[in-house]
N, C-alpha and C positions, 0 to 999 in steps of 0.2 A: 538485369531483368527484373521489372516489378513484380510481387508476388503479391496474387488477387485472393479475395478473400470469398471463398465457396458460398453459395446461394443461401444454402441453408444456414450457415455460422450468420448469414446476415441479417438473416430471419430472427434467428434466435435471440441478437442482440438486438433489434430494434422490438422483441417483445420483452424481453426481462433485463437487457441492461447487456453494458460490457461488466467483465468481474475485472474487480478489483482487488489488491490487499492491502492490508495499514495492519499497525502492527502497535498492540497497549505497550503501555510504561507505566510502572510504577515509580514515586519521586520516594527517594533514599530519605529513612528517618519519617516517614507518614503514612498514610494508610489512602493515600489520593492515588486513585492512576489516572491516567490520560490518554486519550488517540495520540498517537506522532502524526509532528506534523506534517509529514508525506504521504504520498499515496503512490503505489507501487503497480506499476502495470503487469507484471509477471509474479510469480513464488518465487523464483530464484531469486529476481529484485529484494524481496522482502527478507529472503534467509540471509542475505548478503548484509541489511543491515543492521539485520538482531546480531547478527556475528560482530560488527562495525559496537552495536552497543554494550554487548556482552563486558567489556573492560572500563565500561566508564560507570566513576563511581557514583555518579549524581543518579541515575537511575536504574533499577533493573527491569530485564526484559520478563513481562509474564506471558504475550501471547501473541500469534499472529491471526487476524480475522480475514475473511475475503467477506468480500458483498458482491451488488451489484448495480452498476446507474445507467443510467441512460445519459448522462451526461459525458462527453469524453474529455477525460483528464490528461496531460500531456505524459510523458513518462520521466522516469525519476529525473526531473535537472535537478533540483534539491533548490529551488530559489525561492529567495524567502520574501516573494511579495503580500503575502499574507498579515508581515509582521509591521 
């Protein structure tokens, strides 16, 4: 069964945006941080990869941010068309 999206959530997103979240890095050894380069449809999404980064040494994790766009982003496939 499709699950519809209530009137008013639809309202809301066509005036300020779907939220989002991404999540800073800092690069190990410098004082640079960075957006990662995904963008996360959910929190869970986003906890799921600061844990995912938590163990790697090339960066550590300082934060996770949400926004919001009106543009809609796919959910996490992790593809790296960007690069």
């Amino acid at each position: 069964m499709k699950q519809t999206t209530p009137l008013y959530q639809k309202i809301v997103d066509w005036l300020f945006g779907h939220r989002y979240h991404a999540v800073i890095l800092n690069a190990a050894g410098t004082d640079r941080c960075e957006l990662s380069s995904f963008i996360f449809r959910t929190r869970k999404e986003a906890l799921e990869y600061m844990r995912e980064m938590q163990g790697n040494r090339s960066y550590t994790v300082m934060q996770r941010i949400s926004f919001r766009s009106r543009r809609k982003y796919k959910s996490s496939e992790r593809d790296y068309r960007f690069q």
